[in-house]
VEXBA-18365 format. One line per field, with one value per residue (C-alpha): residue number from 1; x, y, z. Coordinates in pm, whole numbers, plus 50000, padded with zeros to 5 digits. Layout:
BEGIN
resi: c(NUM, ...)
c1: c(X, ...)
c2: c(Y, ...)
c3: c(Z, ...)
//
This chain:
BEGIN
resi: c(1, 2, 3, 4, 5, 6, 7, 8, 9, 10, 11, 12, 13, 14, 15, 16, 17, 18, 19, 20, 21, 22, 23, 24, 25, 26, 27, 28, 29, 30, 31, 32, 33, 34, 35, 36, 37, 38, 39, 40, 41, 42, 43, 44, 45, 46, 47, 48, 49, 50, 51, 52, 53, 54, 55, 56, 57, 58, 59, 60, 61, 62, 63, 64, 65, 66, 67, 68, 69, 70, 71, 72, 73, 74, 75, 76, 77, 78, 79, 80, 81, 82, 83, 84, 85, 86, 87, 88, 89, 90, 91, 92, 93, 94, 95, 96, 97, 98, 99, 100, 101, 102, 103, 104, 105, 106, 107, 108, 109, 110, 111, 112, 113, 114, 115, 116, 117, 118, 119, 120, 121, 122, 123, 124, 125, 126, 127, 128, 129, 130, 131, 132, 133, 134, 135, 136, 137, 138, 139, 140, 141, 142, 143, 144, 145, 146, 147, 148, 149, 150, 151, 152, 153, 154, 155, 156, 157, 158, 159, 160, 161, 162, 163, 164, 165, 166, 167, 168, 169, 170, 171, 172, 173, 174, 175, 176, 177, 178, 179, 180, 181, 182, 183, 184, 185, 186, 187, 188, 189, 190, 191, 192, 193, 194, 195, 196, 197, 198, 199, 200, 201, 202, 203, 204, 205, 206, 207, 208, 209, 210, 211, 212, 213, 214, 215, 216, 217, 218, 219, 220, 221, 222, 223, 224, 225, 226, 227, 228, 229, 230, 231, 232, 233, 234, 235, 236, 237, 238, 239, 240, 241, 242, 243, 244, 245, 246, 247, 248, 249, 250, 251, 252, 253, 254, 255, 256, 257, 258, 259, 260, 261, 262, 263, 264, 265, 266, 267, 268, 269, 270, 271, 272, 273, 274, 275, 276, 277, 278, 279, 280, 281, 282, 283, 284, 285, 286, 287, 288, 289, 290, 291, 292, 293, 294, 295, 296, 297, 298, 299, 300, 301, 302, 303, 304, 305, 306, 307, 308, 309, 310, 311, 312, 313, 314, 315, 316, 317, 318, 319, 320, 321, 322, 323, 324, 325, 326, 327, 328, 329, 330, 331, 332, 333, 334, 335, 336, 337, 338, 339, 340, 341, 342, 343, 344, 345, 346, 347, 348, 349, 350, 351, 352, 353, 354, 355, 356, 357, 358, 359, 360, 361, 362, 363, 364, 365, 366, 367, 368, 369, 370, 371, 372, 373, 374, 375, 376, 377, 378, 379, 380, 381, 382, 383, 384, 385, 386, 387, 388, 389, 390, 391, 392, 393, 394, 395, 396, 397, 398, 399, 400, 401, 402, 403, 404, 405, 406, 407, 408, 409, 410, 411, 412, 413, 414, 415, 416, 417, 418, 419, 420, 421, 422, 423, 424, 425, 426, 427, 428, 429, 430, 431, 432, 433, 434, 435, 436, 437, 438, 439, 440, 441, 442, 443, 444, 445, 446, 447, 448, 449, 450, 451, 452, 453, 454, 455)
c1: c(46235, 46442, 46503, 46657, 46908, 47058, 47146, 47472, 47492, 47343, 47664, 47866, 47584, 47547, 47929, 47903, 47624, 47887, 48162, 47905, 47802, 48188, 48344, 48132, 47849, 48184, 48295, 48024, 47938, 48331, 48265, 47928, 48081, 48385, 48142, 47894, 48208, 48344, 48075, 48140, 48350, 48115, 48169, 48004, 48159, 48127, 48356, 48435, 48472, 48757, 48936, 48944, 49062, 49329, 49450, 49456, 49662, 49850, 50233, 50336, 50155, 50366, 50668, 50560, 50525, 50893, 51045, 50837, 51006, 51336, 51248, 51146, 51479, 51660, 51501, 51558, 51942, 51957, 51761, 52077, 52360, 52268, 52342, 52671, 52911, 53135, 53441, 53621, 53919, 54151, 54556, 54785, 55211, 55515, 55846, 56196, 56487, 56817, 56998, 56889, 57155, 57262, 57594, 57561, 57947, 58019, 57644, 57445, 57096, 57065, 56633, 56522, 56571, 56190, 55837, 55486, 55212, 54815, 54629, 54258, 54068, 53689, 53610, 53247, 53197, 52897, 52867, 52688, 52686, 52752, 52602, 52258, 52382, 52204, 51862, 51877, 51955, 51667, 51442, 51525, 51495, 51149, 51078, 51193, 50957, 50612, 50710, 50761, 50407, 50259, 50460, 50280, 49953, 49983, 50048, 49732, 49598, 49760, 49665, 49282, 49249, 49375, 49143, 48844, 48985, 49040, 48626, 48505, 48657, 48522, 48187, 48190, 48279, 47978, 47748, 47848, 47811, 47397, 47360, 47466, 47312, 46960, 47045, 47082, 46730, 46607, 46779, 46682, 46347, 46381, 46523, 46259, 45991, 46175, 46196, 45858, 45774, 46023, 45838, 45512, 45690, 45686, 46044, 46351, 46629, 46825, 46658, 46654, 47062, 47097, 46962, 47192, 47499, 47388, 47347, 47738, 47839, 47745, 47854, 48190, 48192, 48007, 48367, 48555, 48416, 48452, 48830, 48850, 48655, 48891, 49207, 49050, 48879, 49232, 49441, 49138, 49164, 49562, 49533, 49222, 49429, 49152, 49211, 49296, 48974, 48742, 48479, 48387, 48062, 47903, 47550, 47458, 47640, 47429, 47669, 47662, 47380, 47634, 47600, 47848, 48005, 48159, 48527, 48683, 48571, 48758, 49093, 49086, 49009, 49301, 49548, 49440, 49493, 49715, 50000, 50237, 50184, 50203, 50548, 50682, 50602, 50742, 51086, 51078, 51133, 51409, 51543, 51555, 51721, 51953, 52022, 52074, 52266, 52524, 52536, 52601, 52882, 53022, 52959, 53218, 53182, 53152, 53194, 53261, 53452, 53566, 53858, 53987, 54284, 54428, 54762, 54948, 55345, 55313, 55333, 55040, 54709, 54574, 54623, 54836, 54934, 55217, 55253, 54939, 54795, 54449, 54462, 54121, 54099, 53774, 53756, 53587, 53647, 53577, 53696, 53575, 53677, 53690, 53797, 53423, 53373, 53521, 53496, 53172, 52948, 52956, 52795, 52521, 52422, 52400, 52172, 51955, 51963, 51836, 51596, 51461, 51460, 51198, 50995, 50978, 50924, 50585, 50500, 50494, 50333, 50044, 50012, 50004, 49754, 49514, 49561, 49485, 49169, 49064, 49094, 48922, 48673, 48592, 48562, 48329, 48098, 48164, 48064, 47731, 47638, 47748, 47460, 47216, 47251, 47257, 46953, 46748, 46963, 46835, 46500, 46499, 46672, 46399, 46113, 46278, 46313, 45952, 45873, 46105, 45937, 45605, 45734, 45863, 45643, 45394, 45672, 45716, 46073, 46353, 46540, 46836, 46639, 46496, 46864, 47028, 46779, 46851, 47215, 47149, 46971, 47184, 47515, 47331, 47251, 47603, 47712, 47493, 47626, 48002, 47925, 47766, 48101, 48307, 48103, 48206, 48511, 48581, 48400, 48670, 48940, 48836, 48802, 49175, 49289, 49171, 49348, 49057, 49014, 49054, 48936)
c2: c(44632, 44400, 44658, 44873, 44575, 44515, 44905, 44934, 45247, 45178, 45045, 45352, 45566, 45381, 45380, 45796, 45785, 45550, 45808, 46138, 45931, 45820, 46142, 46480, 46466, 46440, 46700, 46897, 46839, 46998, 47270, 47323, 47278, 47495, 47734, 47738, 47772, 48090, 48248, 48422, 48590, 48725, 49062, 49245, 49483, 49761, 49847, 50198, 50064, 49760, 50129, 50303, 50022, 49910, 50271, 50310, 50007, 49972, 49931, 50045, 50393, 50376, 50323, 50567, 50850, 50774, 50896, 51204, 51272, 51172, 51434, 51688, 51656, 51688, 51988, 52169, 52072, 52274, 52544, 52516, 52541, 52904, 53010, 53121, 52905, 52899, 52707, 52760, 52589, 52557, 52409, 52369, 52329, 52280, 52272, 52175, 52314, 52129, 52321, 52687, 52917, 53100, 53243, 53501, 53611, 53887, 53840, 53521, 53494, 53207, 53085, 52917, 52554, 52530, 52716, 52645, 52827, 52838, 52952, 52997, 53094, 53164, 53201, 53271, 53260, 53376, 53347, 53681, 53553, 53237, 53201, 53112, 52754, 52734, 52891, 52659, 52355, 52434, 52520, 52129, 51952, 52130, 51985, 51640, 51632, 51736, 51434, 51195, 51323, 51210, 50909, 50848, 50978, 50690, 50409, 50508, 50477, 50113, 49997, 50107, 49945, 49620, 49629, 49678, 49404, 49135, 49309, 49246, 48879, 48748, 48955, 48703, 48380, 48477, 48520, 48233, 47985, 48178, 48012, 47686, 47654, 47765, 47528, 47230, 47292, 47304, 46932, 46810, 46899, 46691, 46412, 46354, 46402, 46158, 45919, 45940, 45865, 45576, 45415, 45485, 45313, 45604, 45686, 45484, 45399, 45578, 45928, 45935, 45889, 46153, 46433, 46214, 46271, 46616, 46732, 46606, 46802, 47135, 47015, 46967, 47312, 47457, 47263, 47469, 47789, 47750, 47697, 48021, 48192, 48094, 48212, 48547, 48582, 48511, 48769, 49012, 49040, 49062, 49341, 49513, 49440, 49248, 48898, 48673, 48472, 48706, 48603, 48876, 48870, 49144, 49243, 49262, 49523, 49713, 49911, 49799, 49983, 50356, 50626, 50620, 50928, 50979, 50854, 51193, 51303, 51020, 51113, 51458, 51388, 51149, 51404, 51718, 51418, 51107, 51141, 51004, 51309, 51556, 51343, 51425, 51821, 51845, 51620, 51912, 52150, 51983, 51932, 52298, 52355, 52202, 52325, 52658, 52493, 52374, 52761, 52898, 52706, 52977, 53251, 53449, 53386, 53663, 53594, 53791, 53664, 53731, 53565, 53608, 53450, 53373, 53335, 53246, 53180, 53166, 52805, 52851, 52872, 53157, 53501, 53742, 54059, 54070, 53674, 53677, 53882, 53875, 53961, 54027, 54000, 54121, 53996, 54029, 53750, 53765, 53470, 53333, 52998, 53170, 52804, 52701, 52928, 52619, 52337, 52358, 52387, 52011, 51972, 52204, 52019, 51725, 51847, 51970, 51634, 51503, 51741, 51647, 51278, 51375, 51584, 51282, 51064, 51229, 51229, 50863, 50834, 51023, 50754, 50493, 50641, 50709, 50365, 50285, 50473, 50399, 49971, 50043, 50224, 49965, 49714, 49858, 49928, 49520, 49453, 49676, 49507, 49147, 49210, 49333, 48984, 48775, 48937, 48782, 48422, 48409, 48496, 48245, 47970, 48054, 48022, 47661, 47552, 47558, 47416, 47121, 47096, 47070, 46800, 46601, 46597, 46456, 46237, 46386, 46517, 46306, 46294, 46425, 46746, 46830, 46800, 47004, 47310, 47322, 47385, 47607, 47819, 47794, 47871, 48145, 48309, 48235, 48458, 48723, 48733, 48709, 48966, 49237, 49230, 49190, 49600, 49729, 49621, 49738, 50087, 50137, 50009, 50300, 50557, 50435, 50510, 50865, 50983, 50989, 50700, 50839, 51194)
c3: c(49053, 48852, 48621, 48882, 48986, 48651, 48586, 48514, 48679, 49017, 49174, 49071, 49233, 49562, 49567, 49520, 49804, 50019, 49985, 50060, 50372, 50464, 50393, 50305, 50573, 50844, 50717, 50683, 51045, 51157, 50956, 51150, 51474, 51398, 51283, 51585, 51835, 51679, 51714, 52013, 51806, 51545, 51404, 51180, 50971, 50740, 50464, 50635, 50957, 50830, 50602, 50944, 51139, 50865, 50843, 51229, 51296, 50943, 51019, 50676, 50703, 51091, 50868, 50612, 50886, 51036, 50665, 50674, 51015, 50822, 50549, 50796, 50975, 50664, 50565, 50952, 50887, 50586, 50735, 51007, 50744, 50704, 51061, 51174, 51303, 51574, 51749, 52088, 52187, 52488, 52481, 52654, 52513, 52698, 52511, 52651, 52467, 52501, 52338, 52390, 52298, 51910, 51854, 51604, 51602, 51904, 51999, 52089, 52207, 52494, 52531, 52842, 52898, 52878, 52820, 52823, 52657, 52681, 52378, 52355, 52029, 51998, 51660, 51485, 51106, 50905, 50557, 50385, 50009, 49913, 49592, 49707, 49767, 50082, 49975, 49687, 49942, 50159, 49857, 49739, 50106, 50114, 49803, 49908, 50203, 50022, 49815, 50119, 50233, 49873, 49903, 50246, 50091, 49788, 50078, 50248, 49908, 49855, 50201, 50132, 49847, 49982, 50253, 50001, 49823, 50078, 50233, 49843, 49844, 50157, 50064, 49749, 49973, 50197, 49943, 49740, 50092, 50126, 49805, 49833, 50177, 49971, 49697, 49998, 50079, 49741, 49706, 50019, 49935, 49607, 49734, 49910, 49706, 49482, 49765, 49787, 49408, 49420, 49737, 49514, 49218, 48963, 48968, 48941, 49292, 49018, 49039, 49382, 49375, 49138, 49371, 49644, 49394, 49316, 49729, 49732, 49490, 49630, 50016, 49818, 49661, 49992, 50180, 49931, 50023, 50383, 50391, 50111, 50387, 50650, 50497, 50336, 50705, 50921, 50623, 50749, 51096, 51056, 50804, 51031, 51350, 51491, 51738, 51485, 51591, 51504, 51239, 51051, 50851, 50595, 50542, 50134, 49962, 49723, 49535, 49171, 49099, 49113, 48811, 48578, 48434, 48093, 48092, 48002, 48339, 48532, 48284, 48386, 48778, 48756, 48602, 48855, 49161, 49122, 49374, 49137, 48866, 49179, 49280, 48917, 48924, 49271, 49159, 48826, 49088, 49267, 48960, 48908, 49228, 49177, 48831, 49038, 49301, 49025, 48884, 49234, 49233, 48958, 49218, 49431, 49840, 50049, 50427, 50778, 51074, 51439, 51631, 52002, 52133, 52489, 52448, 52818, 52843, 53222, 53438, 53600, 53384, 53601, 53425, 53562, 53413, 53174, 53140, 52864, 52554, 52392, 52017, 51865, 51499, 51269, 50894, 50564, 50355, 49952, 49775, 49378, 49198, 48864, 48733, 48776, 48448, 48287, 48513, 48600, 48286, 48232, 48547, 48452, 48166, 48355, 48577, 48315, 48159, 48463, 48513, 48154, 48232, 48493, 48243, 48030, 48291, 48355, 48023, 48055, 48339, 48219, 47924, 48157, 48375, 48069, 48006, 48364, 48394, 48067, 48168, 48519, 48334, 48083, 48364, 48561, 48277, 48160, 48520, 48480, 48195, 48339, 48603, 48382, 48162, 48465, 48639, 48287, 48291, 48659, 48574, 48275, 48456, 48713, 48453, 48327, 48670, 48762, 48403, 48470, 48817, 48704, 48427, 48652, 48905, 48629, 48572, 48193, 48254, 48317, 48708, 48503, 48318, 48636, 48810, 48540, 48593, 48924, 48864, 48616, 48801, 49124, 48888, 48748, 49154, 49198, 48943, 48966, 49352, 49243, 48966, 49221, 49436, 49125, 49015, 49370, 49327, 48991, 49103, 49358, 49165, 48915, 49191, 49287, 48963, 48941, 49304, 49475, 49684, 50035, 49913)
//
């Protein structure tokens, strides 16, 4: 026992079992009590259920659906530009004349001191030719709004994938807290069975404080993962529209285990369905349009009209005969800007400039989306294989572990050998846990990144 009072290591350990005592095991016990009061608010969850409920109470997509209603109304004003128009007015002048009379040599003419006059006009318009202008307007409007659908479509996209995200990371944070609440048993277990040895006198007060110091060490990490789960739990229920008090938990996800298809296939599915490629072909067209709009403006303008006028010189507003007269007037109207031959073919080429920008535009984006695919796809298969190689670590930190048991329980291994295969082996269920929802993430991120996500 003398031996064990002049370590020089045994005050820095009781001072470590001091501080677990003081500190961790208080706030292990909040965390416990924090834990056991919310649930009454326990929900479990499946990943389709948090997509529907994030889509059902997302405000973006509510946002998203307000411009399509913009877009919609846009195009329905356009479709009104090509029906007739149409004005009626109503006045009513009185002029006072001063001086009223003309002297034209022997004969003057002599006007009243004052008259008043009502004139009424009704007046319709429609327009028979006008260069296809407003065919070409409602053909782009039409346009615009399939693109505001797709740009609705890709937010649903966006907001689905967040929710699988924040699902995947809590997934993780659960998972991670199984393991170090297994790995507390293990330790407990060992400490004491240590304790034991040490009252027998075949191990050290030295051993026994390096399971202590060990068991602190994962409460720490375990303290860690609790306030991770908190935040990534609270940003949840917000995103999911749930109380914010609810405390969601998953069952085991066993989705790493998917086929994988040659990457060609996920290329191709990506150019027949990401929105953004669809947005491009659609903006093409509009770009077209209004190529033609531009041209139209080069075209003569062929239009009809009807007038009818009141015109009253009487006092009184109420007709009588011979105070008012009613002209009625009928019209063809052809009229042509020839200077548009010349003004206007500057403004063509712009357009067709622009449309090119958005041919090239595409082209870019379809690079970038290989590239996407192509990085989601190498991921997921570096996930695959991440699982394979930690499903043998686990099984040979598994196979050392029970080694280094056996050792030291014949007291040939060393407190510390027997303390480092322990954390080997719970590092190496750690990762194997992280790297199953690290695949199901990386499978959806791929799935993302060929269109298909919510298809």
């Amino acid at each position: 026992m003398t031996t064990i009072n002049n370590n020089p290591n045994l005050h820095l350990l009781k001072n470590v079992a001091a501080t677990f005592k003081r500190f961790v095991i208080p706030a292990v016990i909040v965390t416990v009590f924090l834990g056991t009061t919310a649930n009454a608010q326990d929900r479990a969850i499946t990943l389709d259920e948090a997509i529907k409920l994030g889509l059902d109470n997302s405000k973006v997509l509510k946002l998203s659906k307000s411009r399509i209603d913009e877009a919609i109304s846009q195009f329905e004003q356009a479709k009104d530009l090509s029906k007739p128009t149409g004005s009626v007015s109503f006045g009513y002048d009185r002029a006072e004349i001063p001086a009223n009379k003309l002297d034209f040599g022997p004969s003057s003419i002599a006007l009243p001191k004052n008259a008043n006059a009502y004139l009424g006009i009704l007046s319709v318009n429609e327009v028979i030719f006008g260069g296809n202008k407003l065919k070409y307007a409602r053909q782009s409007t039409e346009l615009l709004t399939r693109v505001s659908r797709l740009s609705a479509d890709n937010d649903k996209d966006e907001i689905t994938y967040d929710i699988i995200n924040a699902y995947y990371g809590l997934y993780k944070v659960l998972q991670s807290k199984k393991v170090v609440d297994q790995n507390l048993s293990t330790v407990d277990q060992q400490i004491k069975q240590s304790q034991r040895f040490f009252d027998q006198g075949l191990v050290t007060k030295n051993d026994v404080l390096r399971f202590q110091l060990q068991r602190a060490n994962i409460e720490l990490n375990g303290i860690d993962l609790e306030t991770n789960r908190r935040i990534i739990n609270y940003n949840l229920d917000i995103l999911l529209g749930l109380p914010e008090g609810t405390q969601l938990t998953i069952n085991e996800i066993k989705e790493a285990d998917r086929q994988i298809a040659p990457l060609a296939n996920y290329i191709d599915t990506a150019m027949a369905n990401r929105i953004e490629l669809k947005q491009y072909d659609l903006r093409t067209q509009v770009a077209e349009s209004n190529i033609s709009t531009v041209k139209a403006n080069m075209l003569p303008t062929f239009s009809a009209s009807g007038s009818a006028y009141y015109v009253d010189v009487a006092a009184n507003p109420i007709p009588k005969s011979g105070t008012y007269i009613t002209p009625i007037t009928l019209g063809l109207n052809l009229s042509w800007n020839f200077s548009s031959l010349w003004t206007n073919k500057n403004k063509v080429s712009q357009a067709r400039i622009q449309r090119e920008e958005v041919v090239e535009n595409k082209n870019i984006a379809l690079d970038n989306v290989k590239k996407e695919v192509n990085q989601d796809y190498q991921n997921y298969t570096m996930a695959l294989a991440k699982i394979k190689l930690l499903q043998t670590s686990i099984e040979q930190a598994g196979e050392n572990n029970k080694i280094l048991e056996s050792k030291y329980k014949s007291n040939i291994a060393s407190a510390t050998d027997r303390a480092d295969a322990e954390t080997l082996l719970y590092q190496a269920q750690i990762n194997l846990e992280l790297a199953k929802a690290d695949a199901g993430l990386a499978y959806y991120t791929l799935i993302k990144s060929t269109g298909k996500l919510n298809k």
